[in-house]
SELO-719043 format. One record per atom (N, C-alpha, C): atom name; residue number from 1; x, y, z. Coordinates in steps of 0.1 Angstrom, whole numbers, plus 5000, padded with zeros to 4 digits. Example, Ala and Ser with C-alpha at 12.3 -4.5 7.8 and 13.67 -1.06 7.14 Angstrom:
# SELO-719043
  rokol  mardo     u     v     w
      N      1  5132  4943  5078
     CA      1  5123  4955  5078
      C      1  5132  4967  5078
      N      2  5128  4978  5071
     CA      2  5137  4989  5071
      C      2  5129  5000  5079
END
This chain:
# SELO-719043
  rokol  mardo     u     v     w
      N      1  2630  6016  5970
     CA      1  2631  6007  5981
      C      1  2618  6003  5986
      N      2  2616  5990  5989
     CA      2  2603  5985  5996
      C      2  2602  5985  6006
      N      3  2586  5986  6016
     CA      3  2587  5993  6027
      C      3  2595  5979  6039
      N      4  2595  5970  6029
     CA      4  2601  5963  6047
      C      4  2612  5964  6047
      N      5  2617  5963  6038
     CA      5  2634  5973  6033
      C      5  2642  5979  6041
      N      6  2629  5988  6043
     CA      6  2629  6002  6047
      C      6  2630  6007  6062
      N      7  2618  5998  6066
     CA      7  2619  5995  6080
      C      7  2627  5986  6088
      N      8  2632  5978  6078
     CA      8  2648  5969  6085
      C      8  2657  5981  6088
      N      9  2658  5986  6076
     CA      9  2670  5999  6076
      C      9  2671  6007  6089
      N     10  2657  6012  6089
     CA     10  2653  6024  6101
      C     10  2654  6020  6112
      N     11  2654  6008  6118
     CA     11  2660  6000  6130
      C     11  2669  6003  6134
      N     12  2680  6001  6128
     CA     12  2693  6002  6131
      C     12  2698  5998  6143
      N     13  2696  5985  6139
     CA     13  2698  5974  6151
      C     13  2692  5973  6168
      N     14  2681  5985  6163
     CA     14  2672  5984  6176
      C     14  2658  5973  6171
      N     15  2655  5969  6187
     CA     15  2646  5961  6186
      C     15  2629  5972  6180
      N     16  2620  5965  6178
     CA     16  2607  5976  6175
      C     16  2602  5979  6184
      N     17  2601  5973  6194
     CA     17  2601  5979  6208
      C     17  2607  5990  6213
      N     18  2616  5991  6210
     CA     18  2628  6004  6210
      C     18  2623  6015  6204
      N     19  2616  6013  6196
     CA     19  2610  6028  6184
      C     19  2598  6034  6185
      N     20  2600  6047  6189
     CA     20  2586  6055  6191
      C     20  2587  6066  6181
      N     21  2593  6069  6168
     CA     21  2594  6073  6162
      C     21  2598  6068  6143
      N     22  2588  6067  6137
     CA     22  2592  6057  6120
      C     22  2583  6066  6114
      N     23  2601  6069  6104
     CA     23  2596  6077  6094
      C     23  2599  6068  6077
      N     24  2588  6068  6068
     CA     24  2588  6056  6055
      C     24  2586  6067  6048
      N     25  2589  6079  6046
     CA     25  2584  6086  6035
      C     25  2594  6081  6026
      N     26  2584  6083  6008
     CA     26  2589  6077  5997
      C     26  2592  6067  5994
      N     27  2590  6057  6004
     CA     27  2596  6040  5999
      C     27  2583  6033  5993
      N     28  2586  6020  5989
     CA     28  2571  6015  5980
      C     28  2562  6008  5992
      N     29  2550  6011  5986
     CA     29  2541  5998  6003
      C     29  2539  5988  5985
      N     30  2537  5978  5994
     CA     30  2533  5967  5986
      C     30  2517  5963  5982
      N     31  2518  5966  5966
     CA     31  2501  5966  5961
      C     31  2492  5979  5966
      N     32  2498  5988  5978
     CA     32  2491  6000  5981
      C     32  2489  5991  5992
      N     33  2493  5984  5998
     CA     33  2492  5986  6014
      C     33  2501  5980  6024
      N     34  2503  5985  6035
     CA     34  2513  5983  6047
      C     34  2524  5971  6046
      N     35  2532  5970  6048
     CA     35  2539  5962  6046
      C     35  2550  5958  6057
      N     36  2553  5950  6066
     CA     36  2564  5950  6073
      C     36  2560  5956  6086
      N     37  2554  5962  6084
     CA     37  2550  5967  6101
      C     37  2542  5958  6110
      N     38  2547  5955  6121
     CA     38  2539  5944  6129
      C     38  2535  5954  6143
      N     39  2529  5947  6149
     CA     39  2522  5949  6163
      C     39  2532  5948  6172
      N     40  2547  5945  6174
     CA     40  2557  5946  6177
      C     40  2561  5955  6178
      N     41  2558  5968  6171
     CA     41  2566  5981  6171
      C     41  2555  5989  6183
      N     42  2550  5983  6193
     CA     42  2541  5984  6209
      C     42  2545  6002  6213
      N     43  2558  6006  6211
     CA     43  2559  6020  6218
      C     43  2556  6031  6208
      N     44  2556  6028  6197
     CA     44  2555  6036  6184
      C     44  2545  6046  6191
      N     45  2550  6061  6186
     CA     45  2537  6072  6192
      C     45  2538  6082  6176
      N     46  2545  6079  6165
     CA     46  2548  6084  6153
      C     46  2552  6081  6138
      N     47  2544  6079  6132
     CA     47  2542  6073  6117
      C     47  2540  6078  6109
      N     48  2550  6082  6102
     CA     48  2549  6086  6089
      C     48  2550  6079  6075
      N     49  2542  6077  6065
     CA     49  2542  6068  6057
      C     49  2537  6082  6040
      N     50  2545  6092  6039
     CA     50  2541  6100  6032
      C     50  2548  6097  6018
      N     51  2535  6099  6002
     CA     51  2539  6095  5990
      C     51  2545  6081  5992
      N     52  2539  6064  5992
     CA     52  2543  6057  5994
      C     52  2533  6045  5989
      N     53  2522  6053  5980
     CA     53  2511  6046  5969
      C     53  2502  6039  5979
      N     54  2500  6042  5991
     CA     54  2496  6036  6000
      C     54  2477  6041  5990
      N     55  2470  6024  5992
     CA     55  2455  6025  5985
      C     55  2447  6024  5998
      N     56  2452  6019  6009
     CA     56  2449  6010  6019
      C     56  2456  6010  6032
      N     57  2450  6011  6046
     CA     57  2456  6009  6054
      C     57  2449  5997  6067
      N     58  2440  5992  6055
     CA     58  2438  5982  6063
      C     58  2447  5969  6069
      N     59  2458  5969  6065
     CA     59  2471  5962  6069
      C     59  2479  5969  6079
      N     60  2473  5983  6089
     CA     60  2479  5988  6100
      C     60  2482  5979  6114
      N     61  2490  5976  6120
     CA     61  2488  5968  6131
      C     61  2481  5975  6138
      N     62  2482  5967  6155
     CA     62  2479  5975  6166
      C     62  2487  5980  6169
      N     63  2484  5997  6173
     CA     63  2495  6006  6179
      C     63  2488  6015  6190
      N     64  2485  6009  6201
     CA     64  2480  6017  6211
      C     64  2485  6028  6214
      N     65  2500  6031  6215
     CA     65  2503  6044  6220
      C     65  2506  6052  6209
      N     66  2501  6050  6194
     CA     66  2503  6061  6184
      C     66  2497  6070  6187
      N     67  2500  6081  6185
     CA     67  2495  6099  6186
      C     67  2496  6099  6175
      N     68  2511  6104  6160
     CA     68  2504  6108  6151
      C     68  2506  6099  6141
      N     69  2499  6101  6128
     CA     69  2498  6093  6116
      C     69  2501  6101  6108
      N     70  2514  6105  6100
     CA     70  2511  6111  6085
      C     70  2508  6104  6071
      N     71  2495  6105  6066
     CA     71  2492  6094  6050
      C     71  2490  6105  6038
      N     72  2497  6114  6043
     CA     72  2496  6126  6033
      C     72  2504  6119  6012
      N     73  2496  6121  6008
     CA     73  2500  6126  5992
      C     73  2505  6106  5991
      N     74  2488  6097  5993
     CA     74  2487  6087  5992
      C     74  2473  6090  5981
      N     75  2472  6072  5979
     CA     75  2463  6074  5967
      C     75  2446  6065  5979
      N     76  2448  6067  5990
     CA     76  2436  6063  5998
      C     76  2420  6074  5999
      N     77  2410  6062  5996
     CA     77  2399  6069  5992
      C     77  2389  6064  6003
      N     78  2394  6053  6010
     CA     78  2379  6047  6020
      C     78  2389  6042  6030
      N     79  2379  6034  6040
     CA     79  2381  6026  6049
      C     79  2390  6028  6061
      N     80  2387  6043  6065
     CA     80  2391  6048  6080
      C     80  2389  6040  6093
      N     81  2376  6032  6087
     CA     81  2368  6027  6103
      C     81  2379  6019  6113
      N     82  2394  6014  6103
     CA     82  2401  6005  6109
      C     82  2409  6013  6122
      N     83  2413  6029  6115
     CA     83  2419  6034  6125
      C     83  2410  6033  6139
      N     84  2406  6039  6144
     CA     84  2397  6037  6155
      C     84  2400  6024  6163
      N     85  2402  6018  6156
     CA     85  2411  5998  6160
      C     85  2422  6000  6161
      N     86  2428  6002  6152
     CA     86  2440  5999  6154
      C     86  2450  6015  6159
      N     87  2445  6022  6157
     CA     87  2450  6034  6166
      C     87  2442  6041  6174
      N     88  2437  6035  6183
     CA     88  2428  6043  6191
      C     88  2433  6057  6204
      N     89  2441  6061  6200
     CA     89  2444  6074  6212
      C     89  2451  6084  6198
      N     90  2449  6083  6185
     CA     90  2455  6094  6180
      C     90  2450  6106  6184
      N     91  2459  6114  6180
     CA     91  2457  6129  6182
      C     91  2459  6136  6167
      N     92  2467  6136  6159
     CA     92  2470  6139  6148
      C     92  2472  6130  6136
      N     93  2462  6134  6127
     CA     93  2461  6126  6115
      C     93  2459  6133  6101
      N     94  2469  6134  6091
     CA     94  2471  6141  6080
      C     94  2470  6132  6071
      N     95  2458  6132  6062
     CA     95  2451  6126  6051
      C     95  2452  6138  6039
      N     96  2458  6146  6040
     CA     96  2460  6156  6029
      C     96  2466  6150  6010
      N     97  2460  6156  6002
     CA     97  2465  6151  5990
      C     97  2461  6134  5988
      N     98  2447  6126  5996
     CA     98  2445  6116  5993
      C     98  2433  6116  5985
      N     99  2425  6105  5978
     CA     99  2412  6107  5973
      C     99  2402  6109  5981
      N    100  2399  6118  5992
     CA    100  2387  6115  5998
      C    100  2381  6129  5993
      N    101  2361  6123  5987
     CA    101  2358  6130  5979
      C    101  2346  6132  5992
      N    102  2340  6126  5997
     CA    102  2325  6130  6004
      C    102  2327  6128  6023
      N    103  2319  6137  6029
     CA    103  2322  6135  6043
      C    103  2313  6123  6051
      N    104  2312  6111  6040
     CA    104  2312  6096  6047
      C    104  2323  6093  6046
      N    105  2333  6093  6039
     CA    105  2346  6086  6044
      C    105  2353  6088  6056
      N    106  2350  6100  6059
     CA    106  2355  6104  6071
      C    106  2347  6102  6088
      N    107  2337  6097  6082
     CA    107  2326  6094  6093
      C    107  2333  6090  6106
      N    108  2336  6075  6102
     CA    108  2341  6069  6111
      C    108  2351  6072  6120
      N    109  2359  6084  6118
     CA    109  2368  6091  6125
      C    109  2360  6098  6139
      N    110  2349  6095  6138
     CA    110  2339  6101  6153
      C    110  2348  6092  6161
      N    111  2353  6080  6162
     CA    111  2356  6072  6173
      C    111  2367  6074  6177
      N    112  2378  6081  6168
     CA    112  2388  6086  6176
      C    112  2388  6098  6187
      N    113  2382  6096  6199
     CA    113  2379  6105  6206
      C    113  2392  6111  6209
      N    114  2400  6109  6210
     CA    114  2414  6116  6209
      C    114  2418  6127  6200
      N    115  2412  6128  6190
     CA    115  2420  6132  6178
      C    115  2417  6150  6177
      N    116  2428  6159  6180
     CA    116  2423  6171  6179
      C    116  2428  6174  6165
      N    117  2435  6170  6159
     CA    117  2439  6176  6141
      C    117  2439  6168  6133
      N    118  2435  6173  6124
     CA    118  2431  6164  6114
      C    118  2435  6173  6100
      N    119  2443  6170  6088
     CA    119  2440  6177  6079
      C    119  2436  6167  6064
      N    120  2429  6175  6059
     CA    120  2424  6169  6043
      C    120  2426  6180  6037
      N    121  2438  6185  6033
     CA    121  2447  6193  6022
      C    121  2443  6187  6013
      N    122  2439  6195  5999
     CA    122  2443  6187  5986
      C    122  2436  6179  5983
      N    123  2424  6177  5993
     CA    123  2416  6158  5992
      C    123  2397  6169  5984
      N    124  2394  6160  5979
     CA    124  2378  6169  5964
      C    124  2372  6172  5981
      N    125  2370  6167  5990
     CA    125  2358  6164  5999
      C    125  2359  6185  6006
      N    126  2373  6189  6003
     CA    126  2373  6202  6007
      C    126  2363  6212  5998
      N    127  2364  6207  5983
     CA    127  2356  6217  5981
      C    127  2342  6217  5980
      N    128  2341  6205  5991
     CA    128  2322  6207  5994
      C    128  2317  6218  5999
      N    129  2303  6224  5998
     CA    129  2297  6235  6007
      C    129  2295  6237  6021
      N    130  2303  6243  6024
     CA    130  2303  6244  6039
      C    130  2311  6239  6046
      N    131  2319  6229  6037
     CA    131  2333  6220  6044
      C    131  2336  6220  6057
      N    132  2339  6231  6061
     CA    132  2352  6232  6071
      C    132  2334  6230  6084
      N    133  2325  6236  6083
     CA    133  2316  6237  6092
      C    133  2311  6224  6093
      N    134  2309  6218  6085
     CA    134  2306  6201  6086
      C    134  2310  6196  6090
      N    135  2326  6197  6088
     CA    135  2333  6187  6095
      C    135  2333  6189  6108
      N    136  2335  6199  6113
     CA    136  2337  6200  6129
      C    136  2320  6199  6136
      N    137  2309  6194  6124
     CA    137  2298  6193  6133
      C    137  2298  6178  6135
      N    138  2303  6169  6120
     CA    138  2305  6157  6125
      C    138  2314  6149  6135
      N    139  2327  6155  6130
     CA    139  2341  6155  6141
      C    139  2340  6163  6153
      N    140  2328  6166  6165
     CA    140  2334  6177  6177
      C    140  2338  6172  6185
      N    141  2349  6164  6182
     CA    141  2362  6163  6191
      C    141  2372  6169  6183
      N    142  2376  6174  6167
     CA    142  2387  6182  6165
      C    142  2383  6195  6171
      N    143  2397  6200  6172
     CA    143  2401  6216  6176
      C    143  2408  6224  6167
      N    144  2417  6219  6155
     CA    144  2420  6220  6143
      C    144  2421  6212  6128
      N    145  2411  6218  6121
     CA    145  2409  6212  6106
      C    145  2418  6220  6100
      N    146  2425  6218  6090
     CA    146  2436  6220  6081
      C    146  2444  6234  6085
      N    147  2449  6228  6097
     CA    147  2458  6241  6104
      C    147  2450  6252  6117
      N    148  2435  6251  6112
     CA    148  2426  6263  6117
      C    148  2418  6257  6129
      N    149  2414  6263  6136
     CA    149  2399  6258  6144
      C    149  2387  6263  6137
      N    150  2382  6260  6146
     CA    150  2367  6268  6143
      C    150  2365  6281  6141
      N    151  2374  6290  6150
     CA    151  2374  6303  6145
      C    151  2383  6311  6137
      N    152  2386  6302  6128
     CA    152  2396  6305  6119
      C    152  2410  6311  6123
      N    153  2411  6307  6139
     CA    153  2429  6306  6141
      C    153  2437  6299  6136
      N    154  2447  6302  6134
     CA    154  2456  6290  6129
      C    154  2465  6284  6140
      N    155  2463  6273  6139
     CA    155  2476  6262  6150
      C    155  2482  6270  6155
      N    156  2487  6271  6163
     CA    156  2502  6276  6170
      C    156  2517  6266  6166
      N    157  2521  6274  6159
     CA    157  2535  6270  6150
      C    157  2532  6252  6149
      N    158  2526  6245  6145
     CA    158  2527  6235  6135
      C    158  2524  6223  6151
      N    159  2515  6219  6156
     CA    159  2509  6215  6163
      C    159  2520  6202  6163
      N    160  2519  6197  6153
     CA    160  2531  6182  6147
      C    160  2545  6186  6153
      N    161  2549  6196  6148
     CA    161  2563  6201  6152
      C    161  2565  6198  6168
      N    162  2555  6207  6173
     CA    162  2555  6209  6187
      C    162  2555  6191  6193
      N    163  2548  6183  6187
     CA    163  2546  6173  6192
      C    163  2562  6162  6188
      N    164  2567  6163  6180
     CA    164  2580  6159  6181
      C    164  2592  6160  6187
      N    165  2594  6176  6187
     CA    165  2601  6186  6195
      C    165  2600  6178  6212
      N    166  2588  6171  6213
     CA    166  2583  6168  6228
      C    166  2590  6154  6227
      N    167  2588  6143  6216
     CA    167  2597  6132  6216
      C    167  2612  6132  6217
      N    168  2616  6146  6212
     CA    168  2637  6153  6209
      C    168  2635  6155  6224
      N    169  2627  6160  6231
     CA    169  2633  6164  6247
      C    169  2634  6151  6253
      N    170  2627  6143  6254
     CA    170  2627  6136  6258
      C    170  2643  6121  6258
      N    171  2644  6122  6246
     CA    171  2652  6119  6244
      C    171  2670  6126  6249
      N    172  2665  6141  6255
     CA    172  2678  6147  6259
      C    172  2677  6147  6272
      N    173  2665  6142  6277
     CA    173  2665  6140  6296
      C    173  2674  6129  6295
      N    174  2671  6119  6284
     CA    174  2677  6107  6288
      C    174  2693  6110  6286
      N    175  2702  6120  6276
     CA    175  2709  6120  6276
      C    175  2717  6129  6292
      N    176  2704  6138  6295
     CA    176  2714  6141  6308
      C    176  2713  6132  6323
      N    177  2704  6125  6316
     CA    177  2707  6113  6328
      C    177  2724  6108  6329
      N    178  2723  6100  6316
     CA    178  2740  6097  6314
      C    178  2750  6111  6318
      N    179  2749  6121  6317
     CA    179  2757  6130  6319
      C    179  2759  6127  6337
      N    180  2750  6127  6341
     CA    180  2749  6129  6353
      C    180  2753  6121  6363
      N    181  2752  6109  6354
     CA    181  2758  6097  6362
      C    181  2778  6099  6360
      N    182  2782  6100  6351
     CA    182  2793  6106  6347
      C    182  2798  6111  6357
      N    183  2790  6126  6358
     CA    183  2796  6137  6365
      C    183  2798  6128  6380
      N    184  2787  6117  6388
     CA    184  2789  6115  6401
      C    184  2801  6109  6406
      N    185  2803  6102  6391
     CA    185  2819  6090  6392
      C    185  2830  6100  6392
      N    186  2832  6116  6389
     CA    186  2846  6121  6389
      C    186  2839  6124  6406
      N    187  2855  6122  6408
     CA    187  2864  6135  6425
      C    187  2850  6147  6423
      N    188  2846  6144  6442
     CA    188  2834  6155  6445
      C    188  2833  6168  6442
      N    189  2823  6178  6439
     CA    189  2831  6192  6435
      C    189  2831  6201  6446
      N    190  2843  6207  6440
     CA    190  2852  6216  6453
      C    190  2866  6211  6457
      N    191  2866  6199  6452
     CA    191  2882  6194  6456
      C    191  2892  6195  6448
      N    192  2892  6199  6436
     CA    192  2897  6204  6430
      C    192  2903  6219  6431
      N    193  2890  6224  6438
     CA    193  2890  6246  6439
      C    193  2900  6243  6453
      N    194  2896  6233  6458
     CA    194  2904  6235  6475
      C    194  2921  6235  6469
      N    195  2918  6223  6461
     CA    195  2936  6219  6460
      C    195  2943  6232  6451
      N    196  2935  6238  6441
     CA    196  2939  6250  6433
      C    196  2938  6261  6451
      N    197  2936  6258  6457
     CA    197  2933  6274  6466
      C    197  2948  6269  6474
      N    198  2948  6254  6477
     CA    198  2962  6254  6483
      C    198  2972  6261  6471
      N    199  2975  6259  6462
     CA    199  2986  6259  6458
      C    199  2988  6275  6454
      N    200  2977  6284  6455
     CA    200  2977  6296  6453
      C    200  2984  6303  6463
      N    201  2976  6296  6478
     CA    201  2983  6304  6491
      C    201  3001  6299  6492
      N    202  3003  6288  6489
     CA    202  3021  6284  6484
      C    202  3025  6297  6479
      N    203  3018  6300  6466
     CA    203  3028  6306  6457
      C    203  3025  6323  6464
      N    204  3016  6326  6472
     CA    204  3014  6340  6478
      C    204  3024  6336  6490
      N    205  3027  6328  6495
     CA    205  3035  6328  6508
      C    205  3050  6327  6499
      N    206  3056  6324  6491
     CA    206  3064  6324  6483
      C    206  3070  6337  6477
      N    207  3064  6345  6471
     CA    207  3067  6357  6469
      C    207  3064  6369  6478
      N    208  3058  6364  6488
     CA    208  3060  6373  6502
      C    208  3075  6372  6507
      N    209  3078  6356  6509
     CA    209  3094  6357  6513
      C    209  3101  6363  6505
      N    210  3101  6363  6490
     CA    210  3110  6367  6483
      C    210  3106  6381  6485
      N    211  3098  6392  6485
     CA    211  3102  6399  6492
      C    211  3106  6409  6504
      N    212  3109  6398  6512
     CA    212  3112  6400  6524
      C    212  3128  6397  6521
      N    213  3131  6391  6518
     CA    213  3145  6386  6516
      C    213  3149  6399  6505
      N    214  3145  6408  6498
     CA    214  3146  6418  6488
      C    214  3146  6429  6500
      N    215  3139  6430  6508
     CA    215  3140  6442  6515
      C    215  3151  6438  6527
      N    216  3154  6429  6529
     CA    216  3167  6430  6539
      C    216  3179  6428  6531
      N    217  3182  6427  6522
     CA    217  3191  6431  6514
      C    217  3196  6441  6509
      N    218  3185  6449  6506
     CA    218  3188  6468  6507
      C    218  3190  6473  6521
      N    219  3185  6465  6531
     CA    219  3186  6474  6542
      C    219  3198  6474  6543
      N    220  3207  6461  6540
     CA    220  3220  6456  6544
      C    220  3231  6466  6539
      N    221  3224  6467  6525
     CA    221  3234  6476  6515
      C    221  3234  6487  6519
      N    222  3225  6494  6528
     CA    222  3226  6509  6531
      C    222  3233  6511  6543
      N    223  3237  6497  6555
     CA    223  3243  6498  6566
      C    223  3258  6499  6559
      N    224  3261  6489  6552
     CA    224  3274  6490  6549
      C    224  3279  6502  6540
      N    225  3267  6512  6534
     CA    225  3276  6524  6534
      C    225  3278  6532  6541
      N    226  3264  6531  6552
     CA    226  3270  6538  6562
      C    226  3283  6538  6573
      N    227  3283  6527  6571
     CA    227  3295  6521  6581
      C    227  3310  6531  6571
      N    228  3308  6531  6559
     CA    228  3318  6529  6552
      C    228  3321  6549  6552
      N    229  3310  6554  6554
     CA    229  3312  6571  6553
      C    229  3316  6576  6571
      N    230  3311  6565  6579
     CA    230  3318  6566  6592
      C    230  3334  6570  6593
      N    231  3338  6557  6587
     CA    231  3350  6555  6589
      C    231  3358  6564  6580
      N    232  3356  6570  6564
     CA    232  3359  6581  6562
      C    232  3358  6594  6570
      N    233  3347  6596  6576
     CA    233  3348  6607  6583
      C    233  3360  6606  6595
      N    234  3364  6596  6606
     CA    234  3372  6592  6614
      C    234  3385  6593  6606
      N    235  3388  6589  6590
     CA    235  3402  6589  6585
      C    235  3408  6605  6590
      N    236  3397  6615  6586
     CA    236  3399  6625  6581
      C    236  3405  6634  6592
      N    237  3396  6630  6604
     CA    237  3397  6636  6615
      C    237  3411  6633  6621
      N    238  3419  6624  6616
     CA    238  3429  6617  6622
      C    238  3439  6624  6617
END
């Protein structure tokens, strides 16, 4: 499937304005680059475009509120300098499994002053000398190169994760908004407990009489034997 295809599909009858979340992994980009995506999609904060022959991303619109980009296990070798333009507030950017062989391609990523992760998985430029220290002397605004920082910690559970998990809550405030509006439209609470509390004290005043009415009934039955061994005793006497 082709990427505009793809992105009609993922709509699902929302406007692009509506979407802060597009995921294109595996669909075709056209000639190796962007396709279908306009400067329209304004709330976008997440793009994934992974295995999708992408050569090029010089066809990215503007996306001011993007945070992350995934271009993982694409066939791109140059021409970063666009991001900086067209996504200037990233924070996470995964170029892993692409051609980048030397740390000028990556230069121009100084201008994403935002950007604390960055990975180049899989890309020749890792097995330069000294790699990982390079990069964080050219890039010191990352805080994690391929999972790690500087002192060889690793992320805390998947930095990405964490950051979507933050788009899913978000999305469940909004659902308990709706709940909430819901809940204000039923009968106030407690008026329910009150009307269950009446009908409890009914049914305790109810089986109080019944046995009140049980215990004058025995008392009855015991007068009229008595009455009844009286008057035997008087036959007798007679």
């Amino acid at each position: 499937m082709d990427m505009k295809k793809r992105i009609h599909l993922e709509l699902r009858n929302r406007t692009p304005s509506d979407v802060k979340e597009l995921v294109l992994d595996n669909c075709r980009s056209n000639e190796g680059k962007i396709e279908g995506l306009t400067d329209e999609f304004e709330e976008l904060e997440f793009l994934s475009t992974i295995n999708v022959g992408l050569t090029s991303v010089a066809n990215l619109p503007k996306l001011n509120k993007l945070k992350k980009l995934e271009l993982s296990d694409n066939r791109i070798s140059g021409g970063l300098e666009v991001l900086s333009e067209k996504c200037p507030n990233l924070t996470h950017l995964n170029l892993s499994g692409n051609k980048i062989k030397d740390l000028s391609t990556i230069e121009p990523l100084k201008k994403l002053e935002s950007l604390k992760n960055l990975d180049l998985f899989n890309c020749e430029v890792t097995n330069l000398n000294d790699y990982r220290d390079n990069v964080f002397k050219l890039l010191p605004q990352l805080t994690f190169l391929d999972g790690y920082d500087k002192d060889d910690k690793e992320a805390p559970d998947s930095d990405a994760e964490a950051y979507v998990e933050g788009l899913d809550d978000d999305d469940d405030e909004d659902d308990d908004e709706v709940d909430e509006e819901d809940y204000d439209e039923d009968a106030a609470p407690g008026d329910d407990d009150e009307e269950d509390g009446e009908e409890d004290d009914e049914d305790e005043d109810g089986e109080e009489g019944e046995d009140d009415d049980d215990v004058s009934g025995e008392e009855e039955e015991e007068d009229e034997l008595n009455d009844g061994e009286v008057d035997d005793d008087d036959d007798e006497g007679k």
